[in-house]
C-alpha positions in Angstrom: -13.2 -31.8 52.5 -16.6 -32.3 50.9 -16.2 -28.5 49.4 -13.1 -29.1 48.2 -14.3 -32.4 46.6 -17.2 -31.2 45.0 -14.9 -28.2 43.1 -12.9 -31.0 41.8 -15.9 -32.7 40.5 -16.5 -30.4 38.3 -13.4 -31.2 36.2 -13.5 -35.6 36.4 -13.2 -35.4 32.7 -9.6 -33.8 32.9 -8.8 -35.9 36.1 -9.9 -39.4 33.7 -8.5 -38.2 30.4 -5.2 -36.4 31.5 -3.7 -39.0 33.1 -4.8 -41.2 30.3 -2.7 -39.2 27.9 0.3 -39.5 30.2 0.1 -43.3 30.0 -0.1 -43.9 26.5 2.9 -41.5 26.7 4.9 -44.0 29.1 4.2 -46.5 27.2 5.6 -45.8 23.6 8.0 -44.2 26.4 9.1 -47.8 27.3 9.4 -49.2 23.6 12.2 -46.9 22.6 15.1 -48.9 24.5 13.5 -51.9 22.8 13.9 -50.1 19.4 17.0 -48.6 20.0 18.5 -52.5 21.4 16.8 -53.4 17.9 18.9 -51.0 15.8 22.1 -51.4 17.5 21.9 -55.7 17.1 19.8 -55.7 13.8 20.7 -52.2 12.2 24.3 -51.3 12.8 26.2 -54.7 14.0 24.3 -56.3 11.4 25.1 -53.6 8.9 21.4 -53.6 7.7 20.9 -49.6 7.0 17.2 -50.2 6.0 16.6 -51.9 9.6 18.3 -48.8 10.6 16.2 -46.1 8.6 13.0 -48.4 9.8 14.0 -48.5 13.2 14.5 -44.6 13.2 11.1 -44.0 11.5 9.6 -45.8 15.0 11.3 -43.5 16.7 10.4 -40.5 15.3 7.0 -41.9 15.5 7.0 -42.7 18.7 8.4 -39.1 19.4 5.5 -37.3 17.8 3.0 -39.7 19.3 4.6 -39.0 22.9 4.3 -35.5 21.8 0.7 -35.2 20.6 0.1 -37.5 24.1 1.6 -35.4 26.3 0.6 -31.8 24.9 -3.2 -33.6 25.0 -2.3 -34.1 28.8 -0.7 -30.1 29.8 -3.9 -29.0 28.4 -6.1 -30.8 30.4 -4.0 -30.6 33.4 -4.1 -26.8 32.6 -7.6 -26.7 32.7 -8.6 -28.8 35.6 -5.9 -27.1 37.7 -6.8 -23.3 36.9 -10.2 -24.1 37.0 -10.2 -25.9 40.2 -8.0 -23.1 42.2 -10.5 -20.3 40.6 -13.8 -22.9 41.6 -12.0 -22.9 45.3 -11.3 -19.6 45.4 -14.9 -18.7 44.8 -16.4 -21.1 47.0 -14.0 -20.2 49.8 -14.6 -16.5 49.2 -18.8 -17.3 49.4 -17.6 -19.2 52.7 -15.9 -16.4 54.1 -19.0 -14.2 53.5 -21.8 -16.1 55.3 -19.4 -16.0 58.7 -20.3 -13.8 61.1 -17.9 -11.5 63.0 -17.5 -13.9 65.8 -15.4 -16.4 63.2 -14.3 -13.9 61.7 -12.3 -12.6 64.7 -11.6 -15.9 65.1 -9.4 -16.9 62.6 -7.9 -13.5 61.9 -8.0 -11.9 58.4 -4.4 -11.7 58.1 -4.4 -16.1 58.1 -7.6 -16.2 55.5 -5.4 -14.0 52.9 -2.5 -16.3 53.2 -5.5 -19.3 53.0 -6.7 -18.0 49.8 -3.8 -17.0 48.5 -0.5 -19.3 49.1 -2.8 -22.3 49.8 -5.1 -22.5 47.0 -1.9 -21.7 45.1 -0.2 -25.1 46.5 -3.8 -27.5 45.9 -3.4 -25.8 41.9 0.2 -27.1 41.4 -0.6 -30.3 43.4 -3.4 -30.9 40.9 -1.5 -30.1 37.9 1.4 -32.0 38.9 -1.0 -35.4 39.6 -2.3 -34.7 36.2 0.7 -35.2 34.4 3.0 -37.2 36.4 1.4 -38.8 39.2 0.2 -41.9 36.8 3.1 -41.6 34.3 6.3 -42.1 37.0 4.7 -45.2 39.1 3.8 -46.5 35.7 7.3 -45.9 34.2 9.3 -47.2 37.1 7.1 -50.3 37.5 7.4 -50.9 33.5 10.9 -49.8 32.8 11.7 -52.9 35.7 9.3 -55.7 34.1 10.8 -54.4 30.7 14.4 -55.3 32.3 12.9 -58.6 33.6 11.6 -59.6 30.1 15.7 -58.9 28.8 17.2 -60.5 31.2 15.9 -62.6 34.4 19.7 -62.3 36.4 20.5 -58.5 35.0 17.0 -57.8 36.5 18.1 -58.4 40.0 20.1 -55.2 39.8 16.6 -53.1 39.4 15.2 -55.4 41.8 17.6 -53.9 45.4 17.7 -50.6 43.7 14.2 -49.8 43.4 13.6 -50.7 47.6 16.8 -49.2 48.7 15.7 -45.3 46.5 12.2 -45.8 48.5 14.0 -46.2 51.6 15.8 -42.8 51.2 12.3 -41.0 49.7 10.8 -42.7 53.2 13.3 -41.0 55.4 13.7 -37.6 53.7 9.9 -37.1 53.9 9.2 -38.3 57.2 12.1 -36.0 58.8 10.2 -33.1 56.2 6.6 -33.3 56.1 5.7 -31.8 59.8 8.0 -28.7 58.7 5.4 -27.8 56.2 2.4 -27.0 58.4 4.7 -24.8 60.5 5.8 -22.8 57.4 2.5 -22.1 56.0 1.6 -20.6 59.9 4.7 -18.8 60.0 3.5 -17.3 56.6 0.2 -16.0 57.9 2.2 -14.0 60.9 4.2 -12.5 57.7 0.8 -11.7 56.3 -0.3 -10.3 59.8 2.8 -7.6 60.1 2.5 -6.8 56.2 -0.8 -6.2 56.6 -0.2 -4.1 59.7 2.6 -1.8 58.4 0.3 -0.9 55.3 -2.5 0.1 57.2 -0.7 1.6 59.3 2.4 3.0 57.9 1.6 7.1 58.7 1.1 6.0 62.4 4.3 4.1 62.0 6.8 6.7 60.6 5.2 9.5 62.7 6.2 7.6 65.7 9.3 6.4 63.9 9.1 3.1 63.6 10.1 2.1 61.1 13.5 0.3 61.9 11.7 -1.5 64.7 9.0 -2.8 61.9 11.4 -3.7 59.3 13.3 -5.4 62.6 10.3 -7.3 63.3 8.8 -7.9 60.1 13.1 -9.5 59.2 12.4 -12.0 62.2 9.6 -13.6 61.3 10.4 -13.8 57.7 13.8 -15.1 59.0 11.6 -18.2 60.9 9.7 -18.9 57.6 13.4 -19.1 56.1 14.8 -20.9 58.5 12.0 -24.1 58.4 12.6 -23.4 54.5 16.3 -23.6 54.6 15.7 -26.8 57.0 13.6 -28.6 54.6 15.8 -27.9 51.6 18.7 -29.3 53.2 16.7 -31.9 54.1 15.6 -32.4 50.2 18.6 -31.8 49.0 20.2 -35.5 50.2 17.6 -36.8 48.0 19.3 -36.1 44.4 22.6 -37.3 45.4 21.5 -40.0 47.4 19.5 -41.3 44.6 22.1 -40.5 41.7 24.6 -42.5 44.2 22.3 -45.3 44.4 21.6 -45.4 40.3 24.6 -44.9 39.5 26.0 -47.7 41.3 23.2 -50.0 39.7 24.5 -48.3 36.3 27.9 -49.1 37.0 26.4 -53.1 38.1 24.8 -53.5 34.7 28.1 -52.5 33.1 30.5 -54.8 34.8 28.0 -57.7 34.8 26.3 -57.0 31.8 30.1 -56.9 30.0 30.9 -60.3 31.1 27.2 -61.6 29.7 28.2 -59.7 26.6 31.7 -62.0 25.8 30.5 -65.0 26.6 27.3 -64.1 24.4 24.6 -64.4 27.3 23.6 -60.5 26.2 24.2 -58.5 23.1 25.1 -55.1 23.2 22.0 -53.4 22.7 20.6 -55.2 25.3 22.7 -53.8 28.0 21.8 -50.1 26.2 18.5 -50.9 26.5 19.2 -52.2 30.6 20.9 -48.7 30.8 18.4 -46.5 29.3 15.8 -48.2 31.6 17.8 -47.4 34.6 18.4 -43.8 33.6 14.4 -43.9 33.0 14.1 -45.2 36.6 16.3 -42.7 37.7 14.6 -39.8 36.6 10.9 -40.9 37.4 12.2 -41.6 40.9 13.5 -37.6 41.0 10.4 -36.7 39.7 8.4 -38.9 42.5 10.5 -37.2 45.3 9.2 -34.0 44.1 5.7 -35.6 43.6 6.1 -36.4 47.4 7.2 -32.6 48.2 4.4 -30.6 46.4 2.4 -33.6 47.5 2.9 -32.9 51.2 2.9 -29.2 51.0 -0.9 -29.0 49.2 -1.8 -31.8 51.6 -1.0 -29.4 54.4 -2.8 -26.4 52.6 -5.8 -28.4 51.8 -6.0 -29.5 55.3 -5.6 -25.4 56.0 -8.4 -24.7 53.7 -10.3 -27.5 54.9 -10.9 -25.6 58.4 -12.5 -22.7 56.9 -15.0 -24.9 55.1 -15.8 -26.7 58.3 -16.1 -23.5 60.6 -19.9 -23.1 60.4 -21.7 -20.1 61.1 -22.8 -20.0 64.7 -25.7 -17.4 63.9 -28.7 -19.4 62.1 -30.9 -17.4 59.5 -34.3 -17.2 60.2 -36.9 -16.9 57.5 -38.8 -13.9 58.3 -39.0 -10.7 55.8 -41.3 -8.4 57.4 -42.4 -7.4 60.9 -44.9 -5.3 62.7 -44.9 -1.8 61.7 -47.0 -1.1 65.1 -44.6 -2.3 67.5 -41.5 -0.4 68.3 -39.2 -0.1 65.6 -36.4 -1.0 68.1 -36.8 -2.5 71.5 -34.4 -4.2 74.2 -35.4 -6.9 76.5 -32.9 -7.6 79.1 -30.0 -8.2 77.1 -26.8 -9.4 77.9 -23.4 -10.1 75.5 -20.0 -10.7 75.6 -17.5 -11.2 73.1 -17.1 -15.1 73.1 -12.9 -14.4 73.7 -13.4 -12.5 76.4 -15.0 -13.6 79.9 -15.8 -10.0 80.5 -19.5 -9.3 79.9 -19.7 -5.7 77.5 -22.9 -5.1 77.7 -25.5 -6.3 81.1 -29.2 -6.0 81.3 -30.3 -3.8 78.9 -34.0 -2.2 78.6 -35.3 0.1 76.7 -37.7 1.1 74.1 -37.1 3.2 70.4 -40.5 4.2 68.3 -40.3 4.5 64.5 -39.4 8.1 63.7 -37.8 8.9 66.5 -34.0 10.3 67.0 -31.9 8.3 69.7 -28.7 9.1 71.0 -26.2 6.5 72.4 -23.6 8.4 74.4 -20.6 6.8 77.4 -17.0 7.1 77.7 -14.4 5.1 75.5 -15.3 1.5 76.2 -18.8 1.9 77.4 -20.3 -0.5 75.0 -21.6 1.9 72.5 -20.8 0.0 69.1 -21.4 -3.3 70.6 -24.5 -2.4 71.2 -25.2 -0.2 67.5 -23.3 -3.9 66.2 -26.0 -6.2 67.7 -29.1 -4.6 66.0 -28.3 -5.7 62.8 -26.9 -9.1 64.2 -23.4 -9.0 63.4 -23.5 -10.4 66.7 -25.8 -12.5 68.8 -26.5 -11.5 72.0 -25.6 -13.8 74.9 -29.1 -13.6 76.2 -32.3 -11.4 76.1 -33.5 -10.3 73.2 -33.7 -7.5 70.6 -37.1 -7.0 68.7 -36.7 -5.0 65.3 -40.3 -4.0 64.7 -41.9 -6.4 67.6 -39.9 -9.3 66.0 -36.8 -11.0 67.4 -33.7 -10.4 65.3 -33.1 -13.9 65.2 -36.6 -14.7 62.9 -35.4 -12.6 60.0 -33.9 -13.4 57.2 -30.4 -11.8 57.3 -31.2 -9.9 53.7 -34.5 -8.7 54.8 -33.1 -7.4 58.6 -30.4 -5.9 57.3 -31.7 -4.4 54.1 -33.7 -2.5 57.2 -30.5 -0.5 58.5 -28.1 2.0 56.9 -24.8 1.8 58.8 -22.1 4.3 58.7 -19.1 2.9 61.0 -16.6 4.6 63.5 -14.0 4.1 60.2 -14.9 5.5 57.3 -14.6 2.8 54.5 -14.8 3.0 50.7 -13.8 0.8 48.4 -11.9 1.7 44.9 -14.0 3.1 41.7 -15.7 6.0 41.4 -17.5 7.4 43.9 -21.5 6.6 42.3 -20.1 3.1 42.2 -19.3 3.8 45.9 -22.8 5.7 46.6 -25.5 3.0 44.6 -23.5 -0.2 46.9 -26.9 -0.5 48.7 -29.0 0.6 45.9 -27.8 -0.1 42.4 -31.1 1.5 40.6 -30.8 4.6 42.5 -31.8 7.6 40.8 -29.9 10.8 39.7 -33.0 12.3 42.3 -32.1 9.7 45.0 -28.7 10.4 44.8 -28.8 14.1 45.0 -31.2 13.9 48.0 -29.0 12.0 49.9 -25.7 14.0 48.9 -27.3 17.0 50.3 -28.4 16.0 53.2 -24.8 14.4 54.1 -23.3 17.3 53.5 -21.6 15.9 50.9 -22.2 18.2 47.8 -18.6 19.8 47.5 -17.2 16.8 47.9 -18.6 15.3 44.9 -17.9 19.1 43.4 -14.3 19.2 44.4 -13.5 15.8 42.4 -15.7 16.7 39.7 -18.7 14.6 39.6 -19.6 11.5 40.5 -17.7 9.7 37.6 -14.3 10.6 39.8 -12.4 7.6 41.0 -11.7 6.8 44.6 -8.4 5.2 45.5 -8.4 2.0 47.8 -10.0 2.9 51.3 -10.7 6.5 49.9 -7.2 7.8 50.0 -7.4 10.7 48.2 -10.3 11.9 50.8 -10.0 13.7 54.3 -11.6 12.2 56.7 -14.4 14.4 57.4 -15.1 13.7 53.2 -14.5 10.2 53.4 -17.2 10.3 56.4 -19.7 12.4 54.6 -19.4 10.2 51.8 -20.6 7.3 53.6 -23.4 8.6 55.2 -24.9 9.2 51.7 -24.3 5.9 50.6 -25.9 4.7 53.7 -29.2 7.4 52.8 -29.1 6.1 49.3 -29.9 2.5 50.8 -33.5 3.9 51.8 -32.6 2.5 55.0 -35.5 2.3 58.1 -33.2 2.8 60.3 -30.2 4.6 60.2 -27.1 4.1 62.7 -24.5 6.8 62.6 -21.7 5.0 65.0 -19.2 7.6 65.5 -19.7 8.8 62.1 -18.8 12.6 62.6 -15.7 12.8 64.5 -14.2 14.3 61.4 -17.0 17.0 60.8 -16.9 20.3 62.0 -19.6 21.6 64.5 -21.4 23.6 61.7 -21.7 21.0 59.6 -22.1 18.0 62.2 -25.3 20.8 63.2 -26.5 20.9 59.3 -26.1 17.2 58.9 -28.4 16.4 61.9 -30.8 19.1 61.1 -31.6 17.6 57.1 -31.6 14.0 59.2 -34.6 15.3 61.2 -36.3 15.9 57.7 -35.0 13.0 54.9 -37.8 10.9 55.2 -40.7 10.4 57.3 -40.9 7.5 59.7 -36.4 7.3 59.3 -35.3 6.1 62.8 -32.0 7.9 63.4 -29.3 5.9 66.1 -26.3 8.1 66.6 -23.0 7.0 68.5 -21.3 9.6 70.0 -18.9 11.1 72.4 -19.8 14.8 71.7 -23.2 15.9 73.8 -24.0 18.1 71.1 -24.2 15.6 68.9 -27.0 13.8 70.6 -28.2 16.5 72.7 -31.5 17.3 70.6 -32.2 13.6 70.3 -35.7 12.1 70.9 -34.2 9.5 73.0 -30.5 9.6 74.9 -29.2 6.1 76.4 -26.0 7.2 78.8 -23.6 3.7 78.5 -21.2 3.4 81.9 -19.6 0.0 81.5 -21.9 -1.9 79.5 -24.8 -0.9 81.9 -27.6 1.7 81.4 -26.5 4.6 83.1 -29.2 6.6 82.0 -32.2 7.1 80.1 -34.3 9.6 78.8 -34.4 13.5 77.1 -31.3 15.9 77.2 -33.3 17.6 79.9 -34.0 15.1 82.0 -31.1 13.5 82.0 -28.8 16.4 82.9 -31.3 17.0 86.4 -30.8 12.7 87.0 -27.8 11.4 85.8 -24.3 12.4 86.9 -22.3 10.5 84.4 -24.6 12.7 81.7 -23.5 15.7 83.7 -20.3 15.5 83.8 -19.6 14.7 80.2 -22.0 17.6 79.3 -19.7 20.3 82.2 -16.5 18.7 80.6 -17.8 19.4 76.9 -19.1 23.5 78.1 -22.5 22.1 76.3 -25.2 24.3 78.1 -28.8 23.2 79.0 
């Protein structure tokens, strides 16, 4: 809560002076029965027309006042609230990015877009909403009864049973309500979930024909999100007749009664219009505080929501190093062992093994070998469950996460770019980049006719690269991770789309971009990795093999056979 605290901070002038706005409001609120009582007994059953005009004048002039008051409070209740919800946002967003995969996986990305979305929208309307009525209908309720009072001590008792017995209702209305509001919002993020699912996925979806069973599936669980809405609403909806019944009845009280007081002169007739009017005002404030109570209890079970993602904590500490030891080997394994903190399976079990700067190395197994897991620890997405990994004879753990990773250029199994145009795309790593820079590193990713086909670099990508193939969408990120200037470069998986001829010229231009570039490349193609310096065989999370192309096809049978099953030749 202290995040959440310190973005409303920033607006305490808004929370102070809103609400103060909205009181001077209710108060020249709670004169007009008084002046109205005044005009009826002075102005027209006295038939004094200048009381009358005078009386009116207050009015109006307590109408503009209330105006000026309460246009004063909307704009800083505007402010504060927009303000607050954009503060959040951006704070929760900043959150987001410091958490490592681990949390990430965690929570599930389909409940943080529902977080940042649908929650922060119900704290802004909670904040608005306590801005401009949160102060004035307590306020009004309390004064419109201790007005009463000062008219008439016996009418009073009236306002008296009917304010307890309207609190009563609001009581049990809410209680039956508020824990249906927590399931609704995680109802909402399994809708978020399937949408989120179908529009990533929709080709995979209508090639296999899916798409009734979707829409079938996506009905039900917005069906459950109705249904707790449905149950609330009928829950809410006893409250306005309830009430109405319950003010009327007092209405109907100060009628009878106050008609008797009137012929035997205890009360005049403006009095009991003035008893009315503050009835119909407790009326309405106590409508307005049942809906108080609803937006009240909805953003208290967002906040609570967004709450959680400020107190997750990143598991992985920074360290505080920037630079290692160019001497050592640039990458280097010592005993590791991980698994994915969900899982009681280990992925990856007593690894060893050396990489020198410059050098080419190959990471090759079957599907499920641990090959990314292991590409996804050198840059510490992860942290490994013990061992260590030395970047440069330094543990991983010691660097800053800036400096380590500012060390790798990564090019993942998917392909991702983002929407603008493609230099916008290319310079992500390196915003100064050169025209120079980024035609060195266009060429050597094979990229040039891409860039030629749409025209130049000026040409705009559509969200995830769209209007790419694959095999361009693929080329296109390996030259944004070149452009990077990276030390090492990992190429998970990152030309399954290519075509052998060019897969064989994008390797050869690797060999050459840049002395000292240590090259990692994922693959399950032996041609791929067959020239490397360096060729790790993965079988189950377990080192299988190590060692040239050469040696490992006279040692290793797993090498063999994926080498015999791929017709790649010695």
């Amino acid at each position: 809560m202290s995040e959440i605290n310190t973005c409303l901070k920033q607006f305490k002038r808004q929370l102070i002076v809103g609400p103060l706005f909205k009181w001077l409001e209710a108060i020249l609120e709670l004169f007009v029965p008084l002046v109205m009582a005044s005009m009826i007994d002075l102005g027209i059953r006295g038939e004094n027309t200048r009381h009358i005009y005078e009386m009116g004048a207050i009015l109006v002039g307590l109408s503009v006042f209330g105006l000026i008051f309460a246009l004063l409070c909307q704009y800083a209740a505007a402010v504060a609230s927009t303000g607050f919800s954009r503060t959040l946002r951006s704070r929760l967003f900043e959150h987001i990015g410091k958490l490592g995969y681990e949390e990430l996986d965690h929570i599930g990305s389909n409940s943080l877009i529902t977080r940042m979305t649908n929650d922060v929208n119900q704290a802004e309307t909670a904040l608005a909403m306590f801005i401009r009525l949160a102060v004035r209908a307590p306020f009004i309720i309390i004064g419109a009864a201790v007005m009463a009072l000062l008219i008439d001590r016996t009418m009073s008792v009236i306002f008296v049973v009917i304010i307890p017995l309207v609190s009563l209702v609001l009581y049990l209305v809410m209680w039956r309500a508020v824990p249906y509001y927590n399931q609704r919002q995680r109802k909402l993020d399994t809708v978020s979930l399937i949408t989120k699912e179908n529009l990533e996925g929709s080709r995979v979806i209508r090639a296999f024909s899916k798409n009734e069973a979707e829409r079938e599936r996506f009905e039900q669980s917005a069906g459950e999100v109705q249904k707790i809405a449905t149950h609330v609403g009928n829950l809410s909806a006893i409250l306005n007749p309830a009430i109405f019944t319950i003010l009327n009845g007092a209405i109907l009280a100060i009628l009878w009664f106050g008609g008797v007081q009137v012929n035997v002169g205890g009360l005049t007739q403006g009095q009991i219009i003035a008893l009315v009017s503050y009835t119909t005002q407790i009326s309405l404030m106590l409508i307005v505080l049942a809906n108080l109570i609803i937006i009240f209890t909805r953003a208290s079970a967002s906040i609570k929501r967004l709450a959680e993602i400020f107190n997750i904590k990143p598991a992985m500490t920074e360290g505080t190093l920037l630079e290692g030891n160019a001497e050592s080997p640039k990458i280097e394994f010592r005993d590791v062992q991980f698994k994915y903190p969900a899982s009681e399976e280990v992925a990856l079990d007593s690894l060893n093994f050396k990489v020198a700067s410059g050098m080419t190395f190959g990471i090759i197994g079957g599907t499920g070998a641990g090959k990314s897991t292991l590409v996804n620890l050198l840059p510490r997405f992860y942290d490994v469950t013990s061992g260590e990994i030395l970047i440069d004879g330094v543990n991983v753990k010691e660097y800053a996460f800036t400096a380590l990773r500012k060390k790798f250029g990564i090019v993942a199994q998917q392909a991702v770019l983002f929407e603008g145009t493609i230099h916008e795309n290319l310079t992500m790593a390196n915003e100064n980049a050169t025209l120079e820079e980024l035609e060195r590193a266009i060429a050597a990713a094979q990229a040039r006719n891409v860039i030629e086909a749409k025209e130049g670099m000026d040409a705009l990508l559509e969200q995830g690269g769209r209007n790419l193939s694959g095999g361009q969408r693929q080329r296109l990120t390996i030259a944004r991770a070149l452009v990077g200037n990276p030390e090492i470069l990992i190429l998970d998986d990152a030309s399954s789309a290519l075509d052998y001829a060019t897969d064989a010229a994008l390797r050869s231009a690797l060999a050459h971009y840049k002395e000292g570039l240590t090259v990692c490349i994922v693959s399950q193609r032996a041609n791929s990795v067959k020239h490397a310096d360096l060729i790790l065989v993965l079988d189950e999370g377990q080192v299988a093999g190590l060692g040239t192309h050469e040696s490992l096809l006279a040692s290793c049978s797993i090498y063999q056979e994926i080498c015999e099953s791929q017709g790649v030749a010695s």
